[in-house]
N, C-alpha and C positions, 0 to 999 in steps of 0.2 A: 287654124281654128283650135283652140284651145276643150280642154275637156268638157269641162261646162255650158262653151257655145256647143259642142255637138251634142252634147246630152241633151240639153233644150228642145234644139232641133231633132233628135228623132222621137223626144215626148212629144213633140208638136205634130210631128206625122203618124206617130201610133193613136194621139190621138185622133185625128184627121179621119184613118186611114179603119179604124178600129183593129189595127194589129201591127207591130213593129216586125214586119219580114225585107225581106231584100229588096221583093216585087214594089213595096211600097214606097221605100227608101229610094228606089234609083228610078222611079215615076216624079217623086217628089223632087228630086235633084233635077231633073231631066231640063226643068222651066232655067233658062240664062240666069235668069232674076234669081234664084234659090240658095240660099246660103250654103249648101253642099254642093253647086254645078260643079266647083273647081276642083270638086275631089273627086273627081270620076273623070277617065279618061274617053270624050266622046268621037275622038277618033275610032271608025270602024274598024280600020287596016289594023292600026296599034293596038287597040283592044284585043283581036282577033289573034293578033300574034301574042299578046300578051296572056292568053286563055290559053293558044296552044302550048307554051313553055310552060304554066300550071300544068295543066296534063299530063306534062313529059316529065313536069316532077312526081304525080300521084301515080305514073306506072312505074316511076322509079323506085318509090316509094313500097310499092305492090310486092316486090321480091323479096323471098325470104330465106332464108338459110336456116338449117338446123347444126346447132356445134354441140360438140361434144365438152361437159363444164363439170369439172372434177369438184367433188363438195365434200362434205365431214359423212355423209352418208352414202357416196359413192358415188359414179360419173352419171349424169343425167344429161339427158339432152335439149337443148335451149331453144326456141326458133327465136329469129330476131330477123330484121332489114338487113338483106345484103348490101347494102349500101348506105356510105351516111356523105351527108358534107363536109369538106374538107378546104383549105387553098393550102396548095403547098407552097413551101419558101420561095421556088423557080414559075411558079404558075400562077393560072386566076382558077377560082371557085370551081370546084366540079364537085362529082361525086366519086369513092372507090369502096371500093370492097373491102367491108370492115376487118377479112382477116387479115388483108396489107395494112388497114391501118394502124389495125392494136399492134404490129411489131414497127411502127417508126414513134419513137418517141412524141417527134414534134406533131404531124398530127393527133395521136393520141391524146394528149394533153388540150389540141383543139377540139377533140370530141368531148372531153371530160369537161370544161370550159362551158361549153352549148350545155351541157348536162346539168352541170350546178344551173344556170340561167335561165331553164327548163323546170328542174324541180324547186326554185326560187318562187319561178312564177305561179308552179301549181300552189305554194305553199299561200301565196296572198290569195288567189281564186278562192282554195277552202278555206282561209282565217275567218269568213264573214260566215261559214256555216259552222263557228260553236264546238271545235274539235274534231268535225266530220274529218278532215285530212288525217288527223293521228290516226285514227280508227280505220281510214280507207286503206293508208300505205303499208300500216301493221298486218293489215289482211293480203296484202298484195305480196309484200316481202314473206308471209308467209304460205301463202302460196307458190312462191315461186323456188322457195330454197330446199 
C-alpha cells in the first residue's frame, strides 16, 4: 500500500471513527474485507511473541548510564542508553554496551550511521513546522554542552 492509499484510508476511519487512534485503526482493519487487514498480523501466537520482543526492546532501552564527557568548560556528566544497536562483522543484530562500542571502530561508525538517519529524519518531521527544528536543536545543543 502505497502512502496515499493509507493516508486515505485512515482519513476514512478518523472520519468513521471520530478520532484517528490505534483502537480505531486495528477495529477498522479487523473486517477480512478492509484495505489495511494485510498489515496487521492476526496471528495471536505471532502477535504475542511479536509484543513480547518490543518490550524486551523498551526495557532494553530503559537503562541508562552516566559518563563522564570532557568539554571546553570542564568534565560534566552525561546520562545516555547503555545500550544501542549494533550487528557485528561475525554476528546478527543485538544490543552492546555503548562503552564497548564507542572504542571498535566498525560499530561506531554503525551507530554514527543510525544517528545521521535519525537526525535526517527529525529534520523533515520539523521542516513542515517553519523553522521550529532550528530553534528546538539550538536549544537542545545548548542545553546539553
Amino acid at each position: 500500500m502505497n502512502n496515499e492509499e493509507l493516508q486515505h484510508q485512515l482519513e476514512l476511519i478518523a472520519s468513521a471513527s471520530g478520532a484517528l487512534t490505534p483502537d480505531a485503526v486495528v477495529a477498522a482493519a479487523r473486517r477480512k474485507t478492509h484495505p489495511l487487514h494485510a498489515e496487521f498480523n492476526w496471528d495471536d501466537t505471532e502477535a504475542a511473541i511479536q509484543w513480547r520482543k518490543q518490550q524486551a526492546r523498551q526495557l532494553i532501552a530503559r537503562v541508562t548510564i552516566v559518563l563522564a564527557k570532557t568539554t571546553a568548560r570542564g568534565v560534566i556528566n552525561v546520562q545516555c542508553r547503555a545500550y544501542t544497536s549494533v550487528t557485528p562483522a561475525d554476528g546478527e543484530k543485538q544490543y552492546m554496551n555503548v562503552v564497548d562500542v564507542s572504542v571498535n571502530p566498525e560499530l561506531s561508525d554503525q551507530v554514527l550511521v543510525t544517528l545521521r538517519r535519525e537526525i535526517g529524519a527529525l529534520k523533515r518531521k520539523f521542516a513542515a513546522y517553519d523553522g521550529l527544528f532550528a530553534q528546538v536543536l539550538t536549544e537542545v545543543l545548548a542545553e546539553e554542552g
